[in-house]
C-alpha atoms as a printed R data frame, in Angstrom:
    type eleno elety resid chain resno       x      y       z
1   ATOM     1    CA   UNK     A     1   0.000  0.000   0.000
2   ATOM     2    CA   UNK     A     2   2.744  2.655   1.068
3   ATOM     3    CA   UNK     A     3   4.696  2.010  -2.516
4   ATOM     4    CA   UNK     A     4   1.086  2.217  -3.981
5   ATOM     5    CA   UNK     A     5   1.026  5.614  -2.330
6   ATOM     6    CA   UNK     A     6   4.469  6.750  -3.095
7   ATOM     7    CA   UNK     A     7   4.107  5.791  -6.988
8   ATOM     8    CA   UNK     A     8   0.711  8.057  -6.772
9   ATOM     9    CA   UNK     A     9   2.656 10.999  -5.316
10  ATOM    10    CA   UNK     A    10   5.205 10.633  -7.993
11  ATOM    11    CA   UNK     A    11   2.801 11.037 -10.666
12  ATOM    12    CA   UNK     A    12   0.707 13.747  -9.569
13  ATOM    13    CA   UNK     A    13   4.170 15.476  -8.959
14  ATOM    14    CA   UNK     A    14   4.953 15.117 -12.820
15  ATOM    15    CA   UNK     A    15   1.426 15.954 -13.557
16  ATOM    16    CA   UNK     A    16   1.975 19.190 -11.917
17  ATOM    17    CA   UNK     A    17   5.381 19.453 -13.183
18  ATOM    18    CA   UNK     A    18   4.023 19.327 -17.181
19  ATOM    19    CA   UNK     A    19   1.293 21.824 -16.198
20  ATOM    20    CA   UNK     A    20   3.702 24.129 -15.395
21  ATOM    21    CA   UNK     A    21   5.855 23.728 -17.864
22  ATOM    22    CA   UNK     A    22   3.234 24.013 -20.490
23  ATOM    23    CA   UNK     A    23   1.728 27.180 -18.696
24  ATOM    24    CA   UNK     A    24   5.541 28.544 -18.743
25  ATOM    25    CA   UNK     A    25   6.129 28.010 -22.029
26  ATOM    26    CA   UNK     A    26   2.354 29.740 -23.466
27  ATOM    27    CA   UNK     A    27   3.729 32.854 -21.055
28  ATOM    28    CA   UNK     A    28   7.371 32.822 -22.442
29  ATOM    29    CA   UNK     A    29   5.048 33.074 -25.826
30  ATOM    30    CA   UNK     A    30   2.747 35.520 -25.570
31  ATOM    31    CA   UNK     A    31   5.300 37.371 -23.673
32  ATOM    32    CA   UNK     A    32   7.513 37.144 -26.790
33  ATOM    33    CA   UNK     A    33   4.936 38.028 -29.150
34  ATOM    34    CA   UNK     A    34   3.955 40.981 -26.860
35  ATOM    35    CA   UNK     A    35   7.783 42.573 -26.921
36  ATOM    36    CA   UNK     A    36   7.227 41.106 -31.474
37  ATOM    37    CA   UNK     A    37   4.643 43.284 -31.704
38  ATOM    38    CA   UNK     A    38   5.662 46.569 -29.106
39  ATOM    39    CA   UNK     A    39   9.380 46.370 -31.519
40  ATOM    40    CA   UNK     A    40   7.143 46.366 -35.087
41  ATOM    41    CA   UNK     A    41   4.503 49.506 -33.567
42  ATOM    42    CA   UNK     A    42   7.928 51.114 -32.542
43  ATOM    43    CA   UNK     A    43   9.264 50.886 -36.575
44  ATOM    44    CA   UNK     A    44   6.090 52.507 -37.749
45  ATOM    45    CA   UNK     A    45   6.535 55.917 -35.440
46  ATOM    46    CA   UNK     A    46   8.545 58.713 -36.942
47  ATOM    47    CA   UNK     A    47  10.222 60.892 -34.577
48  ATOM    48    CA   UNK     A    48  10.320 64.060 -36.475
49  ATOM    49    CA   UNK     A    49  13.559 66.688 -35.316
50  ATOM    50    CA   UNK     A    50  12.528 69.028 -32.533
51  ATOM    51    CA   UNK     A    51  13.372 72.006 -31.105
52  ATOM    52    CA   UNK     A    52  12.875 74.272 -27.937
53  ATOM    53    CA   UNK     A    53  11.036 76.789 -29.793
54  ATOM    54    CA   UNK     A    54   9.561 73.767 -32.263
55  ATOM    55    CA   UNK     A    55   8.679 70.847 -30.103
56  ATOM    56    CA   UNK     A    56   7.383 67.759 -32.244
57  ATOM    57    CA   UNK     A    57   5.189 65.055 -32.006
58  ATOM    58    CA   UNK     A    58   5.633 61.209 -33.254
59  ATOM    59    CA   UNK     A    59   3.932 60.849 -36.266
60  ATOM    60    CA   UNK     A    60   2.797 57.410 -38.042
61  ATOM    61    CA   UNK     A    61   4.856 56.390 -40.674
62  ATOM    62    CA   UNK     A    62   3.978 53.019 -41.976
63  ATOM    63    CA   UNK     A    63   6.346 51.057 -44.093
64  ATOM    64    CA   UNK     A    64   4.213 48.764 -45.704
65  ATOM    65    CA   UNK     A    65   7.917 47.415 -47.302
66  ATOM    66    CA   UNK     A    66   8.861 46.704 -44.146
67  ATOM    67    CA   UNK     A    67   5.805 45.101 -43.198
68  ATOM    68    CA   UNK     A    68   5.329 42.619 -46.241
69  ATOM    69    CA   UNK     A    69   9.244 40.875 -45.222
70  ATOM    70    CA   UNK     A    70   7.749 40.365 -42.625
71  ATOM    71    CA   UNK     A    71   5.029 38.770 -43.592
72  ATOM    72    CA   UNK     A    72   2.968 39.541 -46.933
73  ATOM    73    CA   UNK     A    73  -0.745 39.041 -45.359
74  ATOM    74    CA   UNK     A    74   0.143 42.777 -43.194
75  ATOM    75    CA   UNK     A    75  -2.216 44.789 -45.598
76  ATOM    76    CA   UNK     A    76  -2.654 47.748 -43.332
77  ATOM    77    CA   UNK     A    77  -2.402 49.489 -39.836
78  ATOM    78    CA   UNK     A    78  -5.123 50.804 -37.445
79  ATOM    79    CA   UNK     A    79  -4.659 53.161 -34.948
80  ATOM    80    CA   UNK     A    80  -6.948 54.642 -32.194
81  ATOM    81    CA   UNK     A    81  -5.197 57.775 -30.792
82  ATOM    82    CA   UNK     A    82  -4.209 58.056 -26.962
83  ATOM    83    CA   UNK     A    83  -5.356 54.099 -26.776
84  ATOM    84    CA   UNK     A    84  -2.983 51.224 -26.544
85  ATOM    85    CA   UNK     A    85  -4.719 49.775 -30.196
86  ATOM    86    CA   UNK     A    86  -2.001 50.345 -32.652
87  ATOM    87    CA   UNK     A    87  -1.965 46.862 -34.492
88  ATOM    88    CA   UNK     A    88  -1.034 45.955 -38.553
89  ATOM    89    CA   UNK     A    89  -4.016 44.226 -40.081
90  ATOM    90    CA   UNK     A    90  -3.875 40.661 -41.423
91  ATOM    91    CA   UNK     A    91  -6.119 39.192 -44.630
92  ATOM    92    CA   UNK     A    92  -5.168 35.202 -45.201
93  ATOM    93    CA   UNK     A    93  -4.085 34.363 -48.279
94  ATOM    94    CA   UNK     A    94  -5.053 31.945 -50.505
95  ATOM    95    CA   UNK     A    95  -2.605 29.399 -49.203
96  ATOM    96    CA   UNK     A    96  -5.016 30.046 -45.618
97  ATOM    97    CA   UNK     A    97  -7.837 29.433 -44.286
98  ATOM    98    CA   UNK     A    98 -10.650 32.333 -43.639
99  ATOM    99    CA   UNK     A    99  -9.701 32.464 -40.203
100 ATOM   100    CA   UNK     A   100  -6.437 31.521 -39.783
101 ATOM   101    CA   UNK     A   101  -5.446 34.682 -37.978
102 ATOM   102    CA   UNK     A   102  -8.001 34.113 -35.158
103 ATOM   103    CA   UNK     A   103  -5.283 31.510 -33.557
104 ATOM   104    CA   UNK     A   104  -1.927 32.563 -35.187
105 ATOM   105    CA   UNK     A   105   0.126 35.512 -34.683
106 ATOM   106    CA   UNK     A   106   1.676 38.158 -36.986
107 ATOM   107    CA   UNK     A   107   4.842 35.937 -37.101
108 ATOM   108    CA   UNK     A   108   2.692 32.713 -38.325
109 ATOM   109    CA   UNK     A   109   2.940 31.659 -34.622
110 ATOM   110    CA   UNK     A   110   0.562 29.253 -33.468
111 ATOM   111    CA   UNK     A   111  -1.797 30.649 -30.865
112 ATOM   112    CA   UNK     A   112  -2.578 34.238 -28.757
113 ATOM   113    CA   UNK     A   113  -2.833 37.111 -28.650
114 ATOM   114    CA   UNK     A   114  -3.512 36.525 -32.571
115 ATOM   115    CA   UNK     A   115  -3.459 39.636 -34.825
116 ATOM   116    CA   UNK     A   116  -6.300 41.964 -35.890
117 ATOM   117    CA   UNK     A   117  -7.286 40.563 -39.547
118 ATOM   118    CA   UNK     A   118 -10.635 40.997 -41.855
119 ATOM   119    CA   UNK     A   119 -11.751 37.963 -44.065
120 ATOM   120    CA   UNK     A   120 -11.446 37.125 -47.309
121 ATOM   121    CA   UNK     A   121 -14.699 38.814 -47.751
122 ATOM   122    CA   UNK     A   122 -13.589 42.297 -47.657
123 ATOM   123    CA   UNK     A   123 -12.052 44.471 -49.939
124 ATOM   124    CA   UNK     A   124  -8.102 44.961 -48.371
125 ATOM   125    CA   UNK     A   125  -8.471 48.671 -50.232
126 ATOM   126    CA   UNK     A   126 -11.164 49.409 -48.217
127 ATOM   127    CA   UNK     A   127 -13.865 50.012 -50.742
128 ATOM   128    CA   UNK     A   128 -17.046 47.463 -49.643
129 ATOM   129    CA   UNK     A   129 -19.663 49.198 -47.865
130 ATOM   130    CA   UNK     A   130 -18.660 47.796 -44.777
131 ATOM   131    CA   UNK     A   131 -15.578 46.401 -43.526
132 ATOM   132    CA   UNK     A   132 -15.132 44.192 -40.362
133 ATOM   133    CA   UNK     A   133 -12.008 43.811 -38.286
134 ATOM   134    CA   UNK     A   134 -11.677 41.107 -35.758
135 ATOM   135    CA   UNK     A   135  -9.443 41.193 -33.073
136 ATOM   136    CA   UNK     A   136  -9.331 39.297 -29.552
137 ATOM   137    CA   UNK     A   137 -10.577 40.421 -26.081
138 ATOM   138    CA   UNK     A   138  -7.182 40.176 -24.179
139 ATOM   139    CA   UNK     A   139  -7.233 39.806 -20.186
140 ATOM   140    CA   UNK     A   140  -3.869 41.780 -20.393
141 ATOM   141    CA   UNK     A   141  -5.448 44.411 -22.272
142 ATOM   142    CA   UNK     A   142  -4.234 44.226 -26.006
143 ATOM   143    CA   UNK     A   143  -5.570 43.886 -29.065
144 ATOM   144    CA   UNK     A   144  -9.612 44.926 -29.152
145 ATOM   145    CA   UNK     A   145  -9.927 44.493 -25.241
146 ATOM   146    CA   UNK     A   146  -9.839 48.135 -24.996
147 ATOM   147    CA   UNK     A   147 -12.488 48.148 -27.600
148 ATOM   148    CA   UNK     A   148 -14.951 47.776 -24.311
149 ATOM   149    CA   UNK     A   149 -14.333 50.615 -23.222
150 ATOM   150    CA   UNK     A   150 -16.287 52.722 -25.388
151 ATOM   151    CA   UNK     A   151 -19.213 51.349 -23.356
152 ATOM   152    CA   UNK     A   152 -18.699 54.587 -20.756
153 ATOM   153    CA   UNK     A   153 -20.070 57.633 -22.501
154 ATOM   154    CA   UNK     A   154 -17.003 60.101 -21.409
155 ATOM   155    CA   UNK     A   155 -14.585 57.529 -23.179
156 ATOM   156    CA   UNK     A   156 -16.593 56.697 -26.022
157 ATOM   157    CA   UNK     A   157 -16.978 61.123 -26.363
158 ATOM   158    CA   UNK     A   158 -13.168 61.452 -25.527
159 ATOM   159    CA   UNK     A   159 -11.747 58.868 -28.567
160 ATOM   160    CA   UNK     A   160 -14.210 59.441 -31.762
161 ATOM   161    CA   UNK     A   161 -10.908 58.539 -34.559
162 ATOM   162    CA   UNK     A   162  -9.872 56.268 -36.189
163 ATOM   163    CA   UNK     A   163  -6.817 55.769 -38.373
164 ATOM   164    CA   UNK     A   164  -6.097 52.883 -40.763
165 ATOM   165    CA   UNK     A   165  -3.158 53.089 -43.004
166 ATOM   166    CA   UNK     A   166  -2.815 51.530 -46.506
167 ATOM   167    CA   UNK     A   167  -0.576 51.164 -49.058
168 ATOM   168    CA   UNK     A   168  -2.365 53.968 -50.950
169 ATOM   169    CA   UNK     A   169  -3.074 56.380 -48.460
170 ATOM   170    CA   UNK     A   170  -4.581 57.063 -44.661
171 ATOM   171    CA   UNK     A   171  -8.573 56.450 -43.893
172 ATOM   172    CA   UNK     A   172 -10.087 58.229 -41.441
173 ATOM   173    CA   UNK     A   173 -12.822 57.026 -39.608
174 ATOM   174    CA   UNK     A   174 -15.054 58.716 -36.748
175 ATOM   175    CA   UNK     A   175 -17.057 56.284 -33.842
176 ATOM   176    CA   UNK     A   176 -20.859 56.650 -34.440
177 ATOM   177    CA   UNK     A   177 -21.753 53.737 -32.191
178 ATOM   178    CA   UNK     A   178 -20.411 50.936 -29.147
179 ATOM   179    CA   UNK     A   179 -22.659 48.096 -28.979
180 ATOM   180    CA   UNK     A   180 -23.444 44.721 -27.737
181 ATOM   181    CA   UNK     A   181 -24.371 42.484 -30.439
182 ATOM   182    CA   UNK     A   182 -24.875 38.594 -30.805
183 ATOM   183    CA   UNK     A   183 -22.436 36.011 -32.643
184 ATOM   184    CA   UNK     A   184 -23.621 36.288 -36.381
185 ATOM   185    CA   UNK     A   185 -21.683 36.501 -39.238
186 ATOM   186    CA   UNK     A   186 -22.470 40.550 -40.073
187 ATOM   187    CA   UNK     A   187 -21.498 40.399 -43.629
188 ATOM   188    CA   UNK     A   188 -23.524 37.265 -44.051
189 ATOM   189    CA   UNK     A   189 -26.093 38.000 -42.482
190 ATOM   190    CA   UNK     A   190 -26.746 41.505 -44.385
191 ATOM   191    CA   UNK     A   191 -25.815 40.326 -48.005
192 ATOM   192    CA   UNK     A   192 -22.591 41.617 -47.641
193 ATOM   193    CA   UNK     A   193 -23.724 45.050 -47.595
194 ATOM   194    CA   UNK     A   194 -24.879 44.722 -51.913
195 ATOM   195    CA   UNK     A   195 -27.474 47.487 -50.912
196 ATOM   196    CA   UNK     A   196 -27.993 50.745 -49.133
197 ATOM   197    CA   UNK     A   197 -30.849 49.445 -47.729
198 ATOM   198    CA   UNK     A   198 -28.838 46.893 -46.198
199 ATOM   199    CA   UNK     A   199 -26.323 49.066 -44.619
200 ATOM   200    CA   UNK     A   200 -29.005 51.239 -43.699
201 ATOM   201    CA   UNK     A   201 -30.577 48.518 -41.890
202 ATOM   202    CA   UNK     A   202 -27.576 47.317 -39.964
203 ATOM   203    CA   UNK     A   203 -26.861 51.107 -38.860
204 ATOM   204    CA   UNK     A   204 -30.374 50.831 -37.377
205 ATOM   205    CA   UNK     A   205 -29.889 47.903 -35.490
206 ATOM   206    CA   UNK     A   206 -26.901 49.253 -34.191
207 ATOM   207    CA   UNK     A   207 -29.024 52.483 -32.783
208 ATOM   208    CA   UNK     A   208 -31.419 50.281 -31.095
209 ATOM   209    CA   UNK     A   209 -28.508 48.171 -29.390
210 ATOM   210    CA   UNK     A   210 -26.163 50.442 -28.719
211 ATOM   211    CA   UNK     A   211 -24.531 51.648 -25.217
212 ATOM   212    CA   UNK     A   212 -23.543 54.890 -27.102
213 ATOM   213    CA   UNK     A   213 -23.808 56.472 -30.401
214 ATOM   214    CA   UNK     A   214 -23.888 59.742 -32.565
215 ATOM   215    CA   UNK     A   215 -26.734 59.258 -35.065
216 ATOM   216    CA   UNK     A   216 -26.018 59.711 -38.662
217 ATOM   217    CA   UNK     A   217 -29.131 60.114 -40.381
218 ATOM   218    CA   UNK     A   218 -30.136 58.540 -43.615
219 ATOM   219    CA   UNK     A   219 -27.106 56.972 -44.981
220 ATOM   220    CA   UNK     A   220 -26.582 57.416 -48.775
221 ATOM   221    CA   UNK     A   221 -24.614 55.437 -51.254
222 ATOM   222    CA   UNK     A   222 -21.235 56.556 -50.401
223 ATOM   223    CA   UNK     A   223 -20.954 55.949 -46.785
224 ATOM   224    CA   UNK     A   224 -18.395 53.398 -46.007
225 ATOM   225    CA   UNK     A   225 -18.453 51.861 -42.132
226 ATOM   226    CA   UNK     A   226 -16.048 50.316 -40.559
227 ATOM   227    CA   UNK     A   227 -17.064 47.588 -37.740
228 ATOM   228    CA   UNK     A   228 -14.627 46.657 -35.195
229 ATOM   229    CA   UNK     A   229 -15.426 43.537 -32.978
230 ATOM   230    CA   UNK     A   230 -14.718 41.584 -30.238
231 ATOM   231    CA   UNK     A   231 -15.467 38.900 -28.053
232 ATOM   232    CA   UNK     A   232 -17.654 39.182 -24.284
233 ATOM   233    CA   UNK     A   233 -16.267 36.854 -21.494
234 ATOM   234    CA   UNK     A   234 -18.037 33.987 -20.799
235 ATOM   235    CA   UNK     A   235 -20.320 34.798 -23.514
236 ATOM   236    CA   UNK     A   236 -20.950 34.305 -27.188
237 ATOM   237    CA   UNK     A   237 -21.690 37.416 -27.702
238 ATOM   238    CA   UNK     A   238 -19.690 40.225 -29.532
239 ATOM   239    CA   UNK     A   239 -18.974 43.642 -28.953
240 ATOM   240    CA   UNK     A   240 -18.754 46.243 -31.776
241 ATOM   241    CA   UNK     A   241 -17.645 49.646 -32.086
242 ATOM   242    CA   UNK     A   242 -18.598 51.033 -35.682
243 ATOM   243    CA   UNK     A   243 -17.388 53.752 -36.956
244 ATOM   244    CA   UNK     A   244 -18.135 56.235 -40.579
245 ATOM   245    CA   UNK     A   245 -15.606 56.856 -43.137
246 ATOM   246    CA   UNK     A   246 -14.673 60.386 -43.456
247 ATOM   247    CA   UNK     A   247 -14.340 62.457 -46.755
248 ATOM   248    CA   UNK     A   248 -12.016 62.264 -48.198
């Protein structure tokens, strides 16, 4: 009986000991990936020269060269000024699956925090009626997490812009609306916005769901939205902060 019991003890210590080296090495990852990602945002910021008299600001400059050696599915940036979102957007290719980046990393990393990517679905210019960006709900705080925030009225008044950088040029978008919505598929579930009528539709249903928002009006044929969303804990719900692209 007592080597019985000593044998058990021996295996519950290696049980423990695996445990913690498997929830060692996911830190040591995301942990890496964290620094991966704080080092690329750090290449994108421009430090223009300053003076006394002429004090400067860093400015955004995205080097979309850069980006594609590092890896070629980068096909823009978004930023959210004076938040901690400042991430390069990933679109699978074809040698991917649709949502390959929701469980690998801008490096092609298996596992979290992920990236921020769209789907094959959506235009990588910009140019469908509506464009969704996915990004996880981090306990640490990164990636979309913040994205709850907007739920408070003085934040969601305080940080109306939106910046996403392309290739071709900078997009500017302004928060209408934070909301809690359920786990559909928007595009699919709207026709993938074919219609005004559709997009108007959605833009309603945001208004009747919505913590906060800044109503539009009609919208016409030229209004482009831009849907960023996240997951709730311990739910299967999402939650979406849309936004209006600006003229341009």
């Amino acid at each position: 009986m007592s080597s019985i019991k000593q044998n058990w003890k021996k295996y519950a210590l290696i049980v423990v000991l695996i445990f913690m080296a498997i929830v060692g090495g996911i830190l040591l990852h995301r942990r890496h990936e964290a620094n991966y990602l704080k080092q690329l945002n750090e290449k994108m910021i421009y430090h223009p020269p300053t003076t006394e008299e002429e004090p400067s600001e860093p400015e955004m400059a995205v080097d979309f060269t850069y980006l594609a050696s590092e890896n070629p599915d980068i096909n823009s940036w978004i930023t959210i000024p004076d938040t901690k979102i400042s991430y390069p957007i990933l679109q699978s290719g074809e040698d991917k699956k649709e949502d390959y980046y929701l469980h690998h990393n801008v490096d092609g990393s298996y596992g979290y925090p992920g990236v921020i990517y769209m789907q094959k679905d959506n235009s990588a210019e910009y140019s469908d009626r509506v464009t969704v960006l996915y990004g996880h709900n981090m306990r640490d705080g990164s990636m979309f997490a913040g994205l709850h925030k907007y739920a408070d009225s003085k934040y969601f008044e305080k940080h109306p812009d939106i910046d996403v950088y392309t290739p071709s040029g900078t997009k500017h978008y302004k928060v209408f609306a934070a909301l809690q919505y359920d786990d559909r598929h928007i595009l699919d579930a709207y026709g993938y916005f074919k219609t005004t009528e559709a997009v108007q539709a959605f833009y309603e249903e945001c208004g009747s769901l919505a913590d906060n928002i800044t109503y539009l009006g009609h919208l016409d044929e030229d209004t482009k939205l831009l849907v960023l969303s996240t997951c709730e804990k311990e739910s299967d719900k999402r939650y979406l902060v849309v936004a209006a692209l600006e003229a341009e």
